[in-house]
C-alpha positions in Angstrom: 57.2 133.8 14.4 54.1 133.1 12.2 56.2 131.1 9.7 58.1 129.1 12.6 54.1 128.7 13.9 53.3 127.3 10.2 56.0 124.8 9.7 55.7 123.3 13.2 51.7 122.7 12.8 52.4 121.3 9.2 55.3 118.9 10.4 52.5 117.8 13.6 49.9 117.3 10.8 52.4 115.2 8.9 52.9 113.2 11.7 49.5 112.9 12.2 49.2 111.6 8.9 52.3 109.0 9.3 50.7 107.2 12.9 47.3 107.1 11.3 48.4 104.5 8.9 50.8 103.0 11.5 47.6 102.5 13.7 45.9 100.6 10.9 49.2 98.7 9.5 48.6 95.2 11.0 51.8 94.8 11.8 51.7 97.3 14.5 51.5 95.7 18.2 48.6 95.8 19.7 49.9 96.8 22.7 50.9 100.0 20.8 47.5 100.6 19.8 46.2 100.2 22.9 48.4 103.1 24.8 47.6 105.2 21.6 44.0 104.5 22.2 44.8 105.6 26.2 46.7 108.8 25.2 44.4 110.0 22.9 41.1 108.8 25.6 43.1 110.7 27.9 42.8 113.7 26.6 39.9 113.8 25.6 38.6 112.5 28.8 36.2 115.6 30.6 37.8 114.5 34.3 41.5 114.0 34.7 43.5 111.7 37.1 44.3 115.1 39.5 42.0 117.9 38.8 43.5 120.9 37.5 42.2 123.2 40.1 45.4 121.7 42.3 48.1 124.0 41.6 50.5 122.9 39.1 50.4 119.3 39.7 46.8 119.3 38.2 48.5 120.7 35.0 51.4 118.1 35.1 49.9 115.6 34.8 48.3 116.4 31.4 51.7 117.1 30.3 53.4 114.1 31.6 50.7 111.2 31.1 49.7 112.0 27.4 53.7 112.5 26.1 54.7 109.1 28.1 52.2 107.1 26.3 52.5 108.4 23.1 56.2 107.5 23.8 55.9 104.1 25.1 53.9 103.3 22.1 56.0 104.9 19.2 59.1 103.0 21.2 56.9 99.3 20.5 56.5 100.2 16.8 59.1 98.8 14.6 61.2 101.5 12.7 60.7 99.8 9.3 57.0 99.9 9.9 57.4 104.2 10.4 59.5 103.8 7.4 57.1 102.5 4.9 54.2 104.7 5.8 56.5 108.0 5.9 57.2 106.8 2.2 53.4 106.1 1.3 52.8 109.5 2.6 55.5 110.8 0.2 53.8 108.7 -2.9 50.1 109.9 -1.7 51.8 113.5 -1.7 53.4 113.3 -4.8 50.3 112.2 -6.5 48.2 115.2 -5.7 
């Protein structure tokens, strides 16, 4: 369980890694940029849309919100741009 733990916070950390250089890549849309900038504002916003005191729904909406922009913004960057900074990752990595 602690391995499985491991490997999924070093594959998020990766990814991390991959959308930081996608967010700076000029290429990227700025539309993109701007639901990244929302998602991660959203969170760490100290008020939410619906308070989580409201059963479930107050929860929800962390869970739904957050993931759909992410989403909508990952969908707007091209795939060649994801491409070539997984591979300078790799390079940077290799380096080390």
């Amino acid at each position: 369980m602690l391995s499985l733990l491991n490997k999924i916070a070093a594959q998020l950390k990766h990814e991390f890694e991959v959308y930081r250089l996608v967010l700076k890549h000029s290429d990227t849309p700025i539309l993109a940029k701007i639901f990244l900038g929302l998602a991660v504002g959203y969170v760490l916003m100290p008020f939410d849309l619906i308070p989580d005191f409201i059963p479930v729904i107050g929860q929800l909406d962390d869970l739904v919100i957050v993931p759909l922009l992410v989403y909508l913004a990952l969908k707007m960057i091209p795939d060649v741009l994801v491409h070539e900074c997984r591979e300078t990752i790799k390079r940077e990595k290799k380096n080390e």
